[in-house]
Residue frames as a rotation matrix with the C-alpha (Angstrom) as fourth column:
UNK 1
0.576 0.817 0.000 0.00
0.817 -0.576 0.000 0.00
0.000 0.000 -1.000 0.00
UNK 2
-0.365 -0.655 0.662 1.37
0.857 -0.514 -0.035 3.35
0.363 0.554 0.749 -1.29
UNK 3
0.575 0.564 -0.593 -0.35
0.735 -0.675 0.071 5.83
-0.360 -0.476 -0.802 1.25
UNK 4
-0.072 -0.356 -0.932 2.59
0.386 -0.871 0.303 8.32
-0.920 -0.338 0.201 0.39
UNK 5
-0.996 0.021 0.086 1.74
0.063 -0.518 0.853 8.55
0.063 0.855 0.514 -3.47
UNK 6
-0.101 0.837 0.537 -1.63
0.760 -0.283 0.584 8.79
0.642 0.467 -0.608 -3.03
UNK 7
0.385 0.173 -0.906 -1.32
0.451 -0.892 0.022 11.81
-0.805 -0.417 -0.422 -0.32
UNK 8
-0.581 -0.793 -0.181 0.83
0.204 -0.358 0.911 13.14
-0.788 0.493 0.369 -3.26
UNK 9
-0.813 0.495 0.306 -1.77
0.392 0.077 0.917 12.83
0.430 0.866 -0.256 -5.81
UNK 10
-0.018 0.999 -0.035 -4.56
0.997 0.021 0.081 14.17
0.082 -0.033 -0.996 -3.55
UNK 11
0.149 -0.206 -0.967 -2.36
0.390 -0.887 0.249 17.00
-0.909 -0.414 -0.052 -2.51
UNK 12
-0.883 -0.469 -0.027 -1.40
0.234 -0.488 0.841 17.87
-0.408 0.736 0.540 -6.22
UNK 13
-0.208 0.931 0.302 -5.11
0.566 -0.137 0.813 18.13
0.798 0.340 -0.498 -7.22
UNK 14
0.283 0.372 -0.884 -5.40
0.915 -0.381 0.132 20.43
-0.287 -0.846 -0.448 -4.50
UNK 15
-0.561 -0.775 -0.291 -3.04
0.411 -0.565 0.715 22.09
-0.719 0.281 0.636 -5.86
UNK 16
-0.940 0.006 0.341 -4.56
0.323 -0.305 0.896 22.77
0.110 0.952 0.284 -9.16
UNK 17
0.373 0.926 -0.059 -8.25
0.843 -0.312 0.438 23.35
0.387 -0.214 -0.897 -7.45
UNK 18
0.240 -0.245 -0.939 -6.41
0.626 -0.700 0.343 25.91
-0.741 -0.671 -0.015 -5.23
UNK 19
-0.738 -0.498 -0.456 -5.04
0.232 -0.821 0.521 27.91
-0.633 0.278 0.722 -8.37
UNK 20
-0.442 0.771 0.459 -8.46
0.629 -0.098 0.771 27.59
0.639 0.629 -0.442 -10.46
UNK 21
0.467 0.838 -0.283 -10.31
0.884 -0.435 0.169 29.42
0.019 -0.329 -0.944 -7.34
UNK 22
-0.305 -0.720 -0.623 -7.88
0.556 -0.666 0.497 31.82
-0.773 -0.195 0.604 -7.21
UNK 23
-0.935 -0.291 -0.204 -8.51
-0.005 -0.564 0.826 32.70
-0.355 0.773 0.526 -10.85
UNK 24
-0.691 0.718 -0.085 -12.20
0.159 0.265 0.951 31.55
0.706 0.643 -0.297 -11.60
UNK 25
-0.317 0.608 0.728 -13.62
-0.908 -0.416 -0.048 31.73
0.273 -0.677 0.684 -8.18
UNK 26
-0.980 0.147 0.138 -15.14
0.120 0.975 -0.185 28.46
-0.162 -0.165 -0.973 -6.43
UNK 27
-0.180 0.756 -0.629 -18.76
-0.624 0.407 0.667 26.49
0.760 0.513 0.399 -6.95
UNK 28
0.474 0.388 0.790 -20.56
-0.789 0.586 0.185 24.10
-0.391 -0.711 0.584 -4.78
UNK 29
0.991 0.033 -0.127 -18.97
-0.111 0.722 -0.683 21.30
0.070 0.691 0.720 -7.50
UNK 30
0.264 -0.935 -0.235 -15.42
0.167 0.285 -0.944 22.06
0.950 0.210 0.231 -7.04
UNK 31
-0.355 -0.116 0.928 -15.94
-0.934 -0.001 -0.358 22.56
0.042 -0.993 -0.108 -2.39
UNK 32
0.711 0.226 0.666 -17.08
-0.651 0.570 0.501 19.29
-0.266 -0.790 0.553 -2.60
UNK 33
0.681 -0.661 -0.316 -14.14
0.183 0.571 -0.801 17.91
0.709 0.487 0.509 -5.25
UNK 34
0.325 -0.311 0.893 -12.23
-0.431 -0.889 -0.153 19.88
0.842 -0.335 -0.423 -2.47
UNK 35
0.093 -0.134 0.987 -12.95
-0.986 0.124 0.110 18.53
-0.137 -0.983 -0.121 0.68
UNK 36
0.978 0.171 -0.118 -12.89
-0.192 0.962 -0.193 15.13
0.081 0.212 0.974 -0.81
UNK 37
0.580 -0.803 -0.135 -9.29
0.103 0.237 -0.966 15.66
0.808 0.547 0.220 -1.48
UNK 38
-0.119 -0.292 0.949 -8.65
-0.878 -0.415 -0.238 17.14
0.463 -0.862 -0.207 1.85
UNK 39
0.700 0.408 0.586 -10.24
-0.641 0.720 0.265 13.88
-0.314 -0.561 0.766 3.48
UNK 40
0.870 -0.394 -0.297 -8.40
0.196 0.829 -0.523 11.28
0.452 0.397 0.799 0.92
UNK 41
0.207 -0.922 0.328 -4.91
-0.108 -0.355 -0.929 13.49
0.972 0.157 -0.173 1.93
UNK 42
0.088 -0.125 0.988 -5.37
-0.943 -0.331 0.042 13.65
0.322 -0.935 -0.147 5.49
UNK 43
0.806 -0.125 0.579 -6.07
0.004 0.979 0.205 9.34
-0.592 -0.163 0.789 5.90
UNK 44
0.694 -0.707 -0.134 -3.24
0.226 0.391 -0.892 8.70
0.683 0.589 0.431 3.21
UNK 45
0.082 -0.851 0.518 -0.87
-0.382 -0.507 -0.773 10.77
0.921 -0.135 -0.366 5.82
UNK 46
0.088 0.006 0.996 -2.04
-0.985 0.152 0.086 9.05
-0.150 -0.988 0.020 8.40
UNK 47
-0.771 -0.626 -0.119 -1.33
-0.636 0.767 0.081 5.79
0.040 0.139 -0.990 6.89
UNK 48
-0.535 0.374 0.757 -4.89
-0.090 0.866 -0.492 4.80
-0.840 -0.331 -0.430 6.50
UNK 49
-0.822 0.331 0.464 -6.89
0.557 0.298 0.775 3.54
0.118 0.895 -0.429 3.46
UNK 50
-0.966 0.210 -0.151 -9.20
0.009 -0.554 -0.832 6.11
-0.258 -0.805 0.534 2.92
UNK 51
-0.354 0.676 -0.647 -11.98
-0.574 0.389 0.720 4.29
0.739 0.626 0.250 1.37
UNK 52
-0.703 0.051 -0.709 -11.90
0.504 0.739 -0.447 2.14
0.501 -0.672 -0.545 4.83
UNK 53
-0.882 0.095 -0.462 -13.06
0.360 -0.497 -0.790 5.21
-0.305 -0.862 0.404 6.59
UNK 54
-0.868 0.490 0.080 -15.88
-0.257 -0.581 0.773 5.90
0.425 0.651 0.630 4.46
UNK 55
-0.310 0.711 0.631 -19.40
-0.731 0.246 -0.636 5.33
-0.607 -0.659 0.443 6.36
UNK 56
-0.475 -0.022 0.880 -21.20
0.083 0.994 0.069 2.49
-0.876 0.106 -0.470 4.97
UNK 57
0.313 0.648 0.694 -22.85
0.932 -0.067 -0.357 2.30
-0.185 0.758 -0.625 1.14
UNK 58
0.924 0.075 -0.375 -20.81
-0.024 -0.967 -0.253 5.56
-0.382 0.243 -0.892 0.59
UNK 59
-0.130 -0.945 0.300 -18.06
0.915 0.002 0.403 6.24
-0.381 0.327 0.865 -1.70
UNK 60
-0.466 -0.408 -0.785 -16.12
0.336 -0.903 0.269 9.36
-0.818 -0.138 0.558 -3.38
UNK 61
0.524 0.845 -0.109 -17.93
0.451 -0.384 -0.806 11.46
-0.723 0.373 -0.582 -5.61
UNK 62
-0.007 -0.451 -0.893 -15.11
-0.129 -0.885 0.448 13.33
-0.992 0.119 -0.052 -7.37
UNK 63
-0.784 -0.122 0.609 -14.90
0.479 0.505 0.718 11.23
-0.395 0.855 -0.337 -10.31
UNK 64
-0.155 0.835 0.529 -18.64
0.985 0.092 0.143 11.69
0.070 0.543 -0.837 -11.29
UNK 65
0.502 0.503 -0.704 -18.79
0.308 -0.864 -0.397 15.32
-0.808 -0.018 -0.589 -10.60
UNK 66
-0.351 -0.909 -0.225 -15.46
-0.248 -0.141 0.959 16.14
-0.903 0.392 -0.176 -12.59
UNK 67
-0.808 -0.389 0.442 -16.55
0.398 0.193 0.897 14.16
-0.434 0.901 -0.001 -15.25
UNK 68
0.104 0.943 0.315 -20.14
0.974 -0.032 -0.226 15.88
-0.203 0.330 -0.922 -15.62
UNK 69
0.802 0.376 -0.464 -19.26
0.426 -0.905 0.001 19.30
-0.420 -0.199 -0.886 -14.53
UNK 70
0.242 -0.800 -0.549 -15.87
-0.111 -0.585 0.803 19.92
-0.964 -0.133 -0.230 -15.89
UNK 71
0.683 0.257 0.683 -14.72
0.584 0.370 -0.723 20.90
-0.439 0.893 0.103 -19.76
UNK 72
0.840 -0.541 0.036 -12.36
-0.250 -0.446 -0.860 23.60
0.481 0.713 -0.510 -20.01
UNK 73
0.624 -0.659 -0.420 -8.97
-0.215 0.372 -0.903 23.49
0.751 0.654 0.090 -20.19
UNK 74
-0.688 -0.207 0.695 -7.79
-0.655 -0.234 -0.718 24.61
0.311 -0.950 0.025 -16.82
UNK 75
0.346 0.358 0.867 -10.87
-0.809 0.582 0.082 22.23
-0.475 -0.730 0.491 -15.19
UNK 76
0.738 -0.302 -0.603 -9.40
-0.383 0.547 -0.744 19.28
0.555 0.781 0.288 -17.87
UNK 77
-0.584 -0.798 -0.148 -5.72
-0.154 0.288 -0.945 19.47
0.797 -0.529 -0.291 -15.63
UNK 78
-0.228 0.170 0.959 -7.70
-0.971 -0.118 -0.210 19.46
0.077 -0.978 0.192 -12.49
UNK 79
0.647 0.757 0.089 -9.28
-0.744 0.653 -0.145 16.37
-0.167 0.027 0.985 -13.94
UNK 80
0.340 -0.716 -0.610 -6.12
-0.339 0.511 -0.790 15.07
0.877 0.475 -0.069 -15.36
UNK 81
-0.475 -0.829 0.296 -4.85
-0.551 0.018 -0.834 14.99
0.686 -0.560 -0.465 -11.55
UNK 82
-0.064 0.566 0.822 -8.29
-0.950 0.217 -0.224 13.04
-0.305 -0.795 0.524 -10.12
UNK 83
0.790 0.298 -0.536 -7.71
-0.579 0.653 -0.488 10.59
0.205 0.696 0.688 -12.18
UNK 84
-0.411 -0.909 -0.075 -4.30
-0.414 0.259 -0.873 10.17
0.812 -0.328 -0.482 -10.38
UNK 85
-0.730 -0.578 0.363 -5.99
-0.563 0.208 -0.800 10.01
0.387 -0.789 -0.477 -7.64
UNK 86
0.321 0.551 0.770 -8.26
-0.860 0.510 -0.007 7.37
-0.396 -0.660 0.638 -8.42
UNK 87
0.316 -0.870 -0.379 -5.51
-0.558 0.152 -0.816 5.57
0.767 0.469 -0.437 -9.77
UNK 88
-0.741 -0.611 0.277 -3.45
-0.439 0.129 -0.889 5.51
0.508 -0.781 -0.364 -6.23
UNK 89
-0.080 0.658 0.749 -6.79
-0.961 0.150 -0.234 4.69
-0.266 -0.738 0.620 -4.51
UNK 90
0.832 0.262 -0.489 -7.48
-0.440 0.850 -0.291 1.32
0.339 0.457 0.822 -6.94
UNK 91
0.165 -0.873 -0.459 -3.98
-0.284 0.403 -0.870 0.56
0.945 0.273 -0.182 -6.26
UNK 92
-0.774 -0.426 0.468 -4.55
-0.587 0.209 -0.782 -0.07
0.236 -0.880 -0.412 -2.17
């Protein structure tokens, strides 16, 4: 289990959400792509699987918003980097 690339991958999609609000402003769609990442980063650093910690019958939305709500170029990289980080997640 690879907890320290996926904190890496949740924290670099932060990254790129963090310079889109800066320039575009934020949305109810990209505070919850947000705190999702904030959640996945915070269990990866703590060395736990953070799919364990989910409550029951519940899993991560980012994928399905991203892929409904997001088209230009700048949301495209943001997408380019959830895709990392459901990647790292399949991979524990």
């Amino acid at each position: 289990m690879n907890f320290r690339a996926l904190k890496a991958a949740s924290d670099e999609a932060l990254n790129e959400i963090s310079k889109y609000v800066k320039k575009n402003g934020s949305n109810n769609v990209l505070q919850s792509i947000e705190n999702q990442m904030k959640f996945i980063s915070s269990e990866a650093g703590s060395g736990v699987n953070p799919k364990e910690k989910l409550s029951e019958g519940r899993q991560f939305t980012y994928g399905i918003l991203s892929s409904r709500e997001f088209s230009s170029p700048e949301e495209l990289i943001i997408k380019e980097k959830l895709d990392n980080v459901t990647e790292q997640l399949n991979r524990l």
